[in-house]
C-alpha positions in Angstrom: 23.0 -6.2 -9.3 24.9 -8.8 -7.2 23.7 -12.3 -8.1 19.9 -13.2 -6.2 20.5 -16.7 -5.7 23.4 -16.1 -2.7 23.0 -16.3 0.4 21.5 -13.2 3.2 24.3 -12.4 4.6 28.3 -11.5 4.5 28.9 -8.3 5.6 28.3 -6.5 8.9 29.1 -4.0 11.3 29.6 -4.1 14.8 26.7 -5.4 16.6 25.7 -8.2 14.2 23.7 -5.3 11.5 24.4 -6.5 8.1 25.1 -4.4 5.2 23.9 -5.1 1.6 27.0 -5.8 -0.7 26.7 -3.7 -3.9 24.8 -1.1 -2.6 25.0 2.1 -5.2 26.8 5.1 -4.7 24.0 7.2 -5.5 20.3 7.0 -6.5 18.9 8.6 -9.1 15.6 9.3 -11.3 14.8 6.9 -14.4 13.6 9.2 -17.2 12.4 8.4 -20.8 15.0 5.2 -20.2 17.7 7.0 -18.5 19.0 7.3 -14.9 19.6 11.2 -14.4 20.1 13.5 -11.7 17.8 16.3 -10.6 18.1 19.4 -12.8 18.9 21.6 -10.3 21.7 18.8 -8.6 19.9 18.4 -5.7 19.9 15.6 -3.3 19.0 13.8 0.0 19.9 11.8 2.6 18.8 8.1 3.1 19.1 6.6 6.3 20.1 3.1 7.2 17.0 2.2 10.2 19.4 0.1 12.2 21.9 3.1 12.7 20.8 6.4 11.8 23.8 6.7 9.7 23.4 8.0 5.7 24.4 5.5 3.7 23.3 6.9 0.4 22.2 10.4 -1.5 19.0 10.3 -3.8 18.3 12.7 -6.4 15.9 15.0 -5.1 13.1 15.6 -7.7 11.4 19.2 -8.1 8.3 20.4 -10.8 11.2 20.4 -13.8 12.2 16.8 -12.9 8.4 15.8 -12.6 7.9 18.3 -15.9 10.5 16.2 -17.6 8.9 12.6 -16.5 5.3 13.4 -17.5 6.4 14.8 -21.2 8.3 11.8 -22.0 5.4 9.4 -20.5 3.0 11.8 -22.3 5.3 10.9 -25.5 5.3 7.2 -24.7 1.4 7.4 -24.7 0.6 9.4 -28.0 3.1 8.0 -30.1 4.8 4.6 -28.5 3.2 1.0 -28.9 2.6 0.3 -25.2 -1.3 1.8 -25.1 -2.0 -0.1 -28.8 -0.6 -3.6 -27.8 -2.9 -6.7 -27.6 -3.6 -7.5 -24.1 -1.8 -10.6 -24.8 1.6 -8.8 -25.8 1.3 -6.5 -22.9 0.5 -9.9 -20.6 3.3 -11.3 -22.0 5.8 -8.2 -20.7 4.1 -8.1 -17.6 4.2 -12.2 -16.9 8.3 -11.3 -17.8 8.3 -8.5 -15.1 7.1 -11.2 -12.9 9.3 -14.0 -13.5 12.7 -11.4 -13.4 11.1 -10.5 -9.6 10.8 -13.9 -8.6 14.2 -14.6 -9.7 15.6 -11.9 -7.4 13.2 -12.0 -5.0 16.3 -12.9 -2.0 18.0 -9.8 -3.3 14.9 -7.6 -3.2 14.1 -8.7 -0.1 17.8 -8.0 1.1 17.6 -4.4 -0.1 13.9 -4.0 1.1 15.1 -5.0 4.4 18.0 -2.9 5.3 16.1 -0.2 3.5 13.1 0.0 5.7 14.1 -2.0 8.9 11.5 -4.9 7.5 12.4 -8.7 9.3 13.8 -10.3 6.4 11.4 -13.0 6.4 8.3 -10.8 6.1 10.1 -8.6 3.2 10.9 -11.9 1.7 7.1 -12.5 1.3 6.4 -8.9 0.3 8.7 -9.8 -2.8 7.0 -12.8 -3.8 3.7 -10.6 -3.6 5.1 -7.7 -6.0 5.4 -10.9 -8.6 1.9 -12.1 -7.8 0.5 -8.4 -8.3 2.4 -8.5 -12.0 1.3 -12.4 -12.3 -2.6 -11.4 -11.6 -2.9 -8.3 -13.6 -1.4 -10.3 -16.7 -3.7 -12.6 -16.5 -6.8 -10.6 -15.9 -6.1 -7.9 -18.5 -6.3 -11.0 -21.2 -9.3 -12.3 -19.2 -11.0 -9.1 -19.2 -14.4 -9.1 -21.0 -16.5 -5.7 -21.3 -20.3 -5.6 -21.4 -22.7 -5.6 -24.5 -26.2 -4.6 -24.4 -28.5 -5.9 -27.2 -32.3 -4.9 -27.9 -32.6 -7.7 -30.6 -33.3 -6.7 -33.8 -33.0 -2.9 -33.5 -29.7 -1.9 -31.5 -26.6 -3.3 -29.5 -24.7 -1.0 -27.1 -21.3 -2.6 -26.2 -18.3 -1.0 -23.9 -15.2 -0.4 -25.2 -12.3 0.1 -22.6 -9.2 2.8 -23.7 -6.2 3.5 -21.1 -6.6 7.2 -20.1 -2.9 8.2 -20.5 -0.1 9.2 -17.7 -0.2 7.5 -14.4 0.9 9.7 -11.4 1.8 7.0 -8.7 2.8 7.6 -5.0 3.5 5.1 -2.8 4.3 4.7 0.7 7.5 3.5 2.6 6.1 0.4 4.4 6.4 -2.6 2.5 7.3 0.0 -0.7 8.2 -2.6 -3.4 4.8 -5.2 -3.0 3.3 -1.6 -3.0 5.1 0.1 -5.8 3.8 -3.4 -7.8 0.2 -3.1 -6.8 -0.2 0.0 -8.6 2.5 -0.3 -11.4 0.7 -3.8 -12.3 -2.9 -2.8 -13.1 -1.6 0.9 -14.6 0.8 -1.1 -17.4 -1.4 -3.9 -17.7 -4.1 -1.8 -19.0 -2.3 0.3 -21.4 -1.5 3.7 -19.4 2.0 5.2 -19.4 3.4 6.0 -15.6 5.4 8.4 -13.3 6.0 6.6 -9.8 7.0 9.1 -7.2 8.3 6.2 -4.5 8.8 7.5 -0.6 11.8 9.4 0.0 12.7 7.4 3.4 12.4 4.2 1.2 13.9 4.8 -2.5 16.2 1.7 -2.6 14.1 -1.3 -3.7 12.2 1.3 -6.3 15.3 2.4 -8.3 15.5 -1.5 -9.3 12.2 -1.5 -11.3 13.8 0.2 -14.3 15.6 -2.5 -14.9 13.3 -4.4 -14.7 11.1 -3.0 -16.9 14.0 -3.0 -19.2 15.1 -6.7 -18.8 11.4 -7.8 -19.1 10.7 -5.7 -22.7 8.2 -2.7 -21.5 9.2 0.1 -24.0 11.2 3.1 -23.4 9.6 6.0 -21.7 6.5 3.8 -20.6 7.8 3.7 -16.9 9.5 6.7 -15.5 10.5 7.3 -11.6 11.1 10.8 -9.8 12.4 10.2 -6.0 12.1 13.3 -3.7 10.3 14.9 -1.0 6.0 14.9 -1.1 5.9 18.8 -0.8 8.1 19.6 -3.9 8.1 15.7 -6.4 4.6 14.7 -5.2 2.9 18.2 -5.4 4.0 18.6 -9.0 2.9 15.3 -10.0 -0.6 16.3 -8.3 -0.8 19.3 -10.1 0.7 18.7 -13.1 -2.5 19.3 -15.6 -1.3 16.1 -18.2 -1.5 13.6 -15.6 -4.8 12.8 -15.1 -4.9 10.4 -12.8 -3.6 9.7 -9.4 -3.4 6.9 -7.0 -1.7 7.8 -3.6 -1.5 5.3 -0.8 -0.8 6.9 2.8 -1.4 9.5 5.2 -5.4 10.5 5.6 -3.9 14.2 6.4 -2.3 14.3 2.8 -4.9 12.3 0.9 -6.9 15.3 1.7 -4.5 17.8 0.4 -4.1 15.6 -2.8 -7.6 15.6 -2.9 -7.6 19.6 -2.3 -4.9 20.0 -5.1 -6.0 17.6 -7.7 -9.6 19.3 -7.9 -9.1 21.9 -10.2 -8.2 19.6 -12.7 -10.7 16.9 -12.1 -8.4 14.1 -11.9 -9.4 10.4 -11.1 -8.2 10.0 -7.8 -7.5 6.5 -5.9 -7.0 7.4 -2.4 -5.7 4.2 0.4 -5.2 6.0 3.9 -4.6 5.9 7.1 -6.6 3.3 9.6 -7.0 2.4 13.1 -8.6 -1.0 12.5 -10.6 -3.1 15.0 -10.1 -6.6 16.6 -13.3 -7.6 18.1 -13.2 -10.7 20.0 -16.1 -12.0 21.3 -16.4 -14.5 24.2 -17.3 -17.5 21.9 -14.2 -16.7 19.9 -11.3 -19.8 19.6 -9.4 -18.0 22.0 -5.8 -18.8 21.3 -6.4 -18.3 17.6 -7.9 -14.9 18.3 -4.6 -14.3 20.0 -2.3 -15.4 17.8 -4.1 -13.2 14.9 -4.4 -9.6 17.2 -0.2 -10.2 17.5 0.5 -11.2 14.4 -1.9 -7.9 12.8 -0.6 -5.5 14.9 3.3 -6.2 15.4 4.0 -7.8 11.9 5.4 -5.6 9.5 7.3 -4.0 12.5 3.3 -2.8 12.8 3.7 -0.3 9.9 0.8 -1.4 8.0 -2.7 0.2 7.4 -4.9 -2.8 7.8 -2.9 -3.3 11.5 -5.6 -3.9 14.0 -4.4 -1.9 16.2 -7.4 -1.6 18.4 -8.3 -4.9 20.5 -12.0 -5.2 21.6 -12.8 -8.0 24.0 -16.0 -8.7 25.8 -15.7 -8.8 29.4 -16.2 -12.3 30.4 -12.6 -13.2 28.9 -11.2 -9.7 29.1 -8.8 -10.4 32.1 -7.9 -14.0 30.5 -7.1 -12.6 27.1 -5.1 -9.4 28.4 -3.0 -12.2 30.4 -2.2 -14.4 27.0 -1.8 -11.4 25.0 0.7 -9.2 27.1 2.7 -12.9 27.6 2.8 -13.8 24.1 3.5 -9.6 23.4 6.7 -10.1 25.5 7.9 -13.1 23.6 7.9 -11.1 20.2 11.5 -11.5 18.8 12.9 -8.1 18.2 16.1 -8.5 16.3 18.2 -7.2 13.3 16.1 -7.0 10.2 18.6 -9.0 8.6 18.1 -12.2 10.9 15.8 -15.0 10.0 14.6 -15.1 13.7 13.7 -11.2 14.0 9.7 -10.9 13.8 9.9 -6.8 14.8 12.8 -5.2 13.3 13.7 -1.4 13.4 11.4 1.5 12.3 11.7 2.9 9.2 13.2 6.5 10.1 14.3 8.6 13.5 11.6 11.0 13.0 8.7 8.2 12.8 10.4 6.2 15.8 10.1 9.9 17.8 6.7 9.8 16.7 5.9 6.3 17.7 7.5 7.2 21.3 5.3 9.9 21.6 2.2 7.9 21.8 3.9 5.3 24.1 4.2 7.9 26.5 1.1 9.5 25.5 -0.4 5.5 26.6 0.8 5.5 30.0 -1.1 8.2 30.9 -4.2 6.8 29.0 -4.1 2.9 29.8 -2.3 0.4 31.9 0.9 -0.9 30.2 1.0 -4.5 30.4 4.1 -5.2 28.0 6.4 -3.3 26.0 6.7 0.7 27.0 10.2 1.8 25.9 13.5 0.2 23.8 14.2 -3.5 23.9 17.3 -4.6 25.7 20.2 -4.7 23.8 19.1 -2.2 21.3 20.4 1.3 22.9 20.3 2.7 19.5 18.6 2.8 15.9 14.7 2.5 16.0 13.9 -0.3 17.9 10.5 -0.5 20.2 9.4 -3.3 22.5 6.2 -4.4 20.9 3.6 -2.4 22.9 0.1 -3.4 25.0 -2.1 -1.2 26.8 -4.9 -2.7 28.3 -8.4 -0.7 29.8 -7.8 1.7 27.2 -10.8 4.2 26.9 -12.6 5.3 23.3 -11.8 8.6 23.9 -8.3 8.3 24.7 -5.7 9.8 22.3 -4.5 6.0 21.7 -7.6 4.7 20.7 -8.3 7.1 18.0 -5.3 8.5 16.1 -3.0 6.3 13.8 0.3 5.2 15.3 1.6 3.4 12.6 3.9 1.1 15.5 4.2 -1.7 17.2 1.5 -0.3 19.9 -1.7 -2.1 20.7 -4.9 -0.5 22.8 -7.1 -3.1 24.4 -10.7 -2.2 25.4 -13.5 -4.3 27.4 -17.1 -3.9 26.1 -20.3 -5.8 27.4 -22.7 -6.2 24.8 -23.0 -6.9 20.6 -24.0 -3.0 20.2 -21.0 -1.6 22.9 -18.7 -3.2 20.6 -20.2 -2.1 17.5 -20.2 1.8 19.3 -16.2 1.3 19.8 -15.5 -0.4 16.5 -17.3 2.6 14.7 -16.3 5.1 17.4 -13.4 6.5 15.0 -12.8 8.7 12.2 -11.5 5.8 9.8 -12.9 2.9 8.4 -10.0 0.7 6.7 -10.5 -2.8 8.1 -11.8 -4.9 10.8 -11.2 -8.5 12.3 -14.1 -10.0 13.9 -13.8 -13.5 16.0 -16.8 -14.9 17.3 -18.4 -18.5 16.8 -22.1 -17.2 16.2 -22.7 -17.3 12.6 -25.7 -14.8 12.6 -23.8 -12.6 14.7 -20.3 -12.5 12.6 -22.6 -11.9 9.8 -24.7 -8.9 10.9 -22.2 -7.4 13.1 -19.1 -7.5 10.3 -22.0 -5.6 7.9 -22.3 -3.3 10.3 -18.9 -2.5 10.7 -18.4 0.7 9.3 -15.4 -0.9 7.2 -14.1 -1.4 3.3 -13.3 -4.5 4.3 -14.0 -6.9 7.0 -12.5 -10.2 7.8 -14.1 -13.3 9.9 -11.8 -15.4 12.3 -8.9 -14.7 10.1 -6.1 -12.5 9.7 -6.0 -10.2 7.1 -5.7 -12.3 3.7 -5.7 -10.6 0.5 -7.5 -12.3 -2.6 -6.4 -10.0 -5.4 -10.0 -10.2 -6.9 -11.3 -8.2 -4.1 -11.9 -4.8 -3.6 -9.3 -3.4 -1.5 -9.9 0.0 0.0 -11.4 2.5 2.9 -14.3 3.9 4.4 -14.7 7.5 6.3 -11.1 8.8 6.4 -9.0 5.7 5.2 -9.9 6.6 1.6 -11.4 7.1 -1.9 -12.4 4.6 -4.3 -11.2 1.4 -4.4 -7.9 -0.9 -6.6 -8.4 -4.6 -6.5 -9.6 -7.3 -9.5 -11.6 -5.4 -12.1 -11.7 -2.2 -9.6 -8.5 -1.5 -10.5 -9.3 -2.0 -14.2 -12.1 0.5 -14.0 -9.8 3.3 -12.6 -7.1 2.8 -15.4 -9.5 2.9 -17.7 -12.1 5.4 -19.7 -15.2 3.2 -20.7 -17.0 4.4 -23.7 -20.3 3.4 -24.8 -20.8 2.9 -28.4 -24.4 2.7 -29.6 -25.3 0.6 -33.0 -28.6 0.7 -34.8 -29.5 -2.6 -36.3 -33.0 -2.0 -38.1 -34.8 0.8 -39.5 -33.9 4.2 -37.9 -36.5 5.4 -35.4 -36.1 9.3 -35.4 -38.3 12.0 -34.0 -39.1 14.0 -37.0 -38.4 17.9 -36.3 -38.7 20.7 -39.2 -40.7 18.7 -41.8 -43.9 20.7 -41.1 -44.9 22.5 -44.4 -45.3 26.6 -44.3 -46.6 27.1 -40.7 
């Protein structure tokens, strides 16, 4: 790994993209402590977002690779010290996982950038977030207290908290690392062993966990990584009957075939998926901070985010006046390299999702009136670059108001009273988040429990406090990760009962002769 501390840049090709120094030749799984390649060889391409060009091969995992993962996190479990460490010893290794992220957070961020078209700024932040995930989770697992029940004088029940054994993770490839970290974090911290099956357009900024994990202390075997595709890596890990719990983050289509595939096992399952989140503005709302949060949650990220608020609902009276501010300020969205300090949109994370992304821009001219945005920026005539994207007087039953985009693409919609705008923020199949600006403090307060939403946020932008539960509604998801939510999934709680006085029994076959 090149030294963290120097500065972005160096490198480029023509055009101003900048290429990472020291990228590797090759990625590969991390297995029982070793990087290996698949067992049967077999690789595949990663793309650099900026040109379409490969720029590396990753081993491409099958069932024998995921078969080989599982049995040596299995091992880890039943015989290594990881799951029988004080919490304080395992804090300690996880505080150390922390600090090493921190320390490279300028390098992660590098890597995360040109990996997945990120601005560098925003992947900076995303790094510093994958420390905080390790930073919290240490310090809750020592914090953690379980419940006792006492019945004085005759009997105390008390809860007693055991890690359940292999972890199968799968994460997404927006934002992957702070991802990969929300998972990893909670899963280590409470004792559980763990196979992390990263996203194969997005494997970069993974294969550096190992080490890590090794720098930092965390036992061999404990952490083990298996890149590859979802249908061949991912559906082994599902169905693999000695890993018996999952937690997936993406797509509502294959959360449901996880949830299909996982069910004759019974696993745990931890499902965040797709959204289609709304703004709701009302006319009372401080305007320009309304505005400044519906840009910032739909085209940060490069607007590949679940929680994106991707639908805008404004009440008539200031409709035309925030359509105006909004398709202004839309236009004056940097789009730029990801590498550049300045960019705020950057390039989408693969061809086939910036075809996909297209798709609905032209599927939102027929739908809705294109106020800004609509096709490629200029000066970008290649790699994935879209104009950050308004339609205004979109209808609730157009294709753009319902489905996931996953893009820079915004739908705008008038309503006219509290419960028209409670119809259209309901009015779709998921239920991830919503963002809800309005001065009336009865209002915000009914209307946001109304909201059929896991979580809701009140004249603010979508801040995360870690102590929260975090998770979906409807088709965004199953369960929920967050504070001691996420403690309750990686663990099994067991009740232990204790008699104190004299035992109480029902007396059965003392009857003499009959």
């Amino acid at each position: 790994m090149s030294d963290p501390t120097s500065p972005i840049s160096d490198p480029t090709r023509p055009g101003g993209h900048h290429v990472p120094a020291d990228l590797p030749d090759r990625i590969q799984h991390y297995i029982d402590g070793q990087f290996v390649d698949s067992v049967d060889g077999a690789t595949f391409e990663v793309l650099d977002p900026v040109t379409n060009e490969t720029y590396v091969r990753a081993a491409a995992g099958k069932k024998a690779d995921i078969d080989l993962a599982v049995e040596a996190a299995q091992r880890a479990f039943r015989e290594g010290p990881w799951p029988r460490m004080l919490p304080r010893d395992r804090s300690r290794v996880l505080h150390r996982v922390a600090d090493l992220v921190e320390s490279q957070d300028r390098r992660l961020a590098e890597l995360e950038s040109f990996d997945s078209g990120l601005p560098i700024s925003q992947a900076l932040g995303q790094a510093r977030r994958a420390a905080e995930n390790f930073r919290f989770f240490a310090d809750l697992i020592v914090a953690q207290s379980d419940d006792t029940y006492k019945v004085p004088g005759r009997q105390i029940n008390y809860v007693n908290r055991k890690p359940i054994g292999v972890a199968g993770l799968i994460t997404p490839w927006n934002t992957p690392f702070m991802l990969e970290s929300w998972k990893l974090g909670p899963a280590l911290a409470t004792g559980n062993t763990v196979v992390l099956k990263p996203a194969e357009f997005t494997p970069l900024s993974a294969s550096l966990w190992a080490g890590i994990f090794e720098d930092a202390g965390l036992p061999q075997g404990v952490f083990n990584l298996v890149n590859g595709f979802g249908e061949d890596a991912g559906d082994a890990l599902v169905k693999h009957p000695d890993v018996p719990l999952i937690s997936f983050t993406g797509e509502s289509s294959t959360g449901s075939l996880i949830f299909a595939n996982a069910a004759p096992y019974l696993k745990g399952l931890s499902m965040e998926l797709g959204g289609k989140s709304p703004a709701i503005v009302f006319a009372d709302a401080d305007l320009e901070a309304a505005v400044d949060a519906t840009i910032f949650g739909v085209f940060s990220l490069n607007g590949e985010r679940c929680t994106a608020g991707s639908r805008i609902l404004v009440e008539r009276s200031i409709y035309d006046e925030f359509v105006e501010r909004y398709a202004e300020q839309a236009q004056r969205v940097r789009v730029g390299y990801p590498h550049e300090e300045s960019t705020e949109v950057g390039a989408l994370v693969h061809p086939e999702h910036y075809d996909k992304v297209m798709s609905y821009v032209e599927i939102g001219k027929t739908e809705g009136r294109l106020v800004a945005g609509g096709g490629r920026p200029d000066g970008f005539e290649s790699g994935n670059f879209i104009a950050p994207t308004v339609f205004a007087d979109v209808a609730p039953d157009a294709r753009i108001f319902q489905e996931e985009i996953f893009g820079p693409v915004v739908a705008i919609t008038p309503f006219d009273t509290d419960a028209e705008a409670l119809e259209l923020a309901n009015g779709v199949k998921y239920g991830l988040a919503a963002y809800l600006w309005t001065n009336d403090l009865r209002r915000a307060h009914n209307f946001s429990q109304a909201i059929e939403a896991g979580m809701v946020w009140l004249n603010s932008n979508n801040v995360r406090d870690l102590r929260t539960p975090f998770g979906g509604v409807k088709a965004s998801g199953l369960g929920h990760e967050g504070g001691y939510r996420s403690i309750d999934f990686y663990t099994d709680q067991q009740a232990v009962h204790i008699t104190l006085g004299t035992v109480h029994n029902p007396t059965f076959g003392k009857q003499q002769g009959r």
